[in-house]
SEVOFI-686317 format. One record per residue: residue in one letter; x, y, z of N, C-alpha, C in turn. Coordinates in nm, 4 decimals. Example, Ala and Ser with C-alpha at 12.3 -4.5 7.8 and 13.67 -1.06 7.14 Angstrom:
# SEVOFI-686317
<'A', <1.3190, -0.5690, 0.7800>, <1.2300, -0.4500, 0.7800>, <1.3200, -0.3300, 0.7800>>
<'S', <1.2850, -0.2250, 0.7080>, <1.3670, -0.1060, 0.7140>, <1.2900, 0.0030, 0.7870>>
END
This chain:
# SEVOFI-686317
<'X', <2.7045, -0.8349, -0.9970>, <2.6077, -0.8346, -0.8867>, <2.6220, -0.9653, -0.8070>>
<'X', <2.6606, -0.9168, -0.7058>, <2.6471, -1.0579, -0.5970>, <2.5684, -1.1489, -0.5531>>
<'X', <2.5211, -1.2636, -0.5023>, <2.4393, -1.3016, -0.4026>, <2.3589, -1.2132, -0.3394>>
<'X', <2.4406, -1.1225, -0.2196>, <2.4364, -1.0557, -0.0947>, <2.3640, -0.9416, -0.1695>>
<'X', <2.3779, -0.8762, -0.2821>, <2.3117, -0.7920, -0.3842>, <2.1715, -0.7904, -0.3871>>
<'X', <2.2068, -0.8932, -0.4583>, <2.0387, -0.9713, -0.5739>, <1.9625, -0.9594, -0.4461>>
<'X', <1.9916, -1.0790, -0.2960>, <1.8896, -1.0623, -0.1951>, <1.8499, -0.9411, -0.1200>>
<'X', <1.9249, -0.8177, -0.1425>, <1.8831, -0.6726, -0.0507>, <1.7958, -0.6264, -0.1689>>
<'X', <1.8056, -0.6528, -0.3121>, <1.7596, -0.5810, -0.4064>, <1.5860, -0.6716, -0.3856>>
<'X', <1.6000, -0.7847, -0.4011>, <1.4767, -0.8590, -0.3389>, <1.3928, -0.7969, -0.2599>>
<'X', <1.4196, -0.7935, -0.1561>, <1.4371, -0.7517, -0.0318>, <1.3632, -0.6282, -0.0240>>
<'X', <1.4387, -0.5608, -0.1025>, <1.3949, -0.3667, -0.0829>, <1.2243, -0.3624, -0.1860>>
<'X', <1.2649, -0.4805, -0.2915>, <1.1324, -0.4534, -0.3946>, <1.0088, -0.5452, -0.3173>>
<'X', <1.0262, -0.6317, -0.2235>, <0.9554, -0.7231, -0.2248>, <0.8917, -0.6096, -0.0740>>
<'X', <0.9326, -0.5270, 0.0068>, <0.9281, -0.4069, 0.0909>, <0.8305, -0.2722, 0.0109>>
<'X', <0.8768, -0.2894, -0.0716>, <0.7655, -0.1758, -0.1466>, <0.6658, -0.2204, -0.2225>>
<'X', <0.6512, -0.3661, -0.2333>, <0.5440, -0.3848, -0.3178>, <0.4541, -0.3977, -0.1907>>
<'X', <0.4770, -0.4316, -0.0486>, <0.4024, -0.5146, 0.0723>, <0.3249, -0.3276, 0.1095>>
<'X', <0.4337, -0.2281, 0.1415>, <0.4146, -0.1082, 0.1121>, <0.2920, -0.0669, 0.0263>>
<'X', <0.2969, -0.0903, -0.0829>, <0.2522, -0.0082, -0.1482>, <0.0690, -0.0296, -0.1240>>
<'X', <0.0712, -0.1824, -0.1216>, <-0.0361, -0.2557, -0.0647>, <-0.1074, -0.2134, -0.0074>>
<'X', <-0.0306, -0.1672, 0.1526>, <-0.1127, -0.0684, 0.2281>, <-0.1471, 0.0300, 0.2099>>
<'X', <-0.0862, 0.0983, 0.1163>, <-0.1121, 0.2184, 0.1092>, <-0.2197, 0.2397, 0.0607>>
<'X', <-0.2726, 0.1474, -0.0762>, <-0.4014, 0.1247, -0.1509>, <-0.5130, 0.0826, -0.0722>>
<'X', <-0.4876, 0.0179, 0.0508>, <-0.5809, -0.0287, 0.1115>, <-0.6207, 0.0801, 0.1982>>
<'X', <-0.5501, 0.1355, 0.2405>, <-0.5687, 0.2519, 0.3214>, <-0.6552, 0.3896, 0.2376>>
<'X', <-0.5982, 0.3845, 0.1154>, <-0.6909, 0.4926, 0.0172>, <-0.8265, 0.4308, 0.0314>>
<'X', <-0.8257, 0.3156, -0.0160>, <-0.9597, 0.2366, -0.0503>, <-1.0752, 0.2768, 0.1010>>
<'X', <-1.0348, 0.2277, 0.2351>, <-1.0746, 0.2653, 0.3184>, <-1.1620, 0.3893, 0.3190>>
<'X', <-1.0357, 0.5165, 0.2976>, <-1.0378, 0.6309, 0.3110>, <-1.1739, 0.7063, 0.2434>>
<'X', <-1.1797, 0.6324, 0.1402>, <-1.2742, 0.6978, -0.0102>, <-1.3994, 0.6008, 0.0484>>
<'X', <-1.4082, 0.4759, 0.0880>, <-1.5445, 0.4154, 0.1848>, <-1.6014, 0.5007, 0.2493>>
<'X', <-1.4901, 0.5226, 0.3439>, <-1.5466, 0.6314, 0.5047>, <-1.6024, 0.7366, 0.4303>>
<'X', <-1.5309, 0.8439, 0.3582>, <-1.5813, 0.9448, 0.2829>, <-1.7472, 0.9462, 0.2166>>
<'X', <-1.7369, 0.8434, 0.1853>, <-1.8279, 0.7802, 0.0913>, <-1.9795, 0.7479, 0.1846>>
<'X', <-1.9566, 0.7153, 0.2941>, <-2.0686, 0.6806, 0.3617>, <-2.0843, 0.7866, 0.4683>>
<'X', <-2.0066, 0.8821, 0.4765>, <-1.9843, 0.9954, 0.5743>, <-2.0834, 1.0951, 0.4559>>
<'X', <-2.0445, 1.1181, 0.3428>, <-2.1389, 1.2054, 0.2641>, <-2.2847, 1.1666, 0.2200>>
<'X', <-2.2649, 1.0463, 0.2223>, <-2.4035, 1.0261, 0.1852>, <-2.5242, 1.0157, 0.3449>>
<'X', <-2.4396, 1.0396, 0.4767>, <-2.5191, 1.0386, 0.5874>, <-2.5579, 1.1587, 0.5944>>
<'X', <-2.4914, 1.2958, 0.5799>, <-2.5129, 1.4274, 0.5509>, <-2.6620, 1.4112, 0.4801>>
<'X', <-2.6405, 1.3904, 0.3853>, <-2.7398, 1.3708, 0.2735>, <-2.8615, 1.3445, 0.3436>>
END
């Protein structure tokens, strides 16, 4: 494994962890809104 390797492999994991981030934050959001949207029904 190269240099030029190791840093795309970096690279790609350090991309999906920033990823994944949002994605949780975006659920988290999602299940709030939900959350205060049902209980206004109510």
């Amino acid at each position: 494994m190269t240099l030029k390797d190791m840093l795309i492999h970096f690279e790609l994991d350090f991309t999906a962890k920033q990823h994944r981030r949002k994605i949780q934050g975006m659920t988290l959001w999602y299940h709030l809104l939900s959350l205060h949207g049902s209980s206004r029904k109510m």
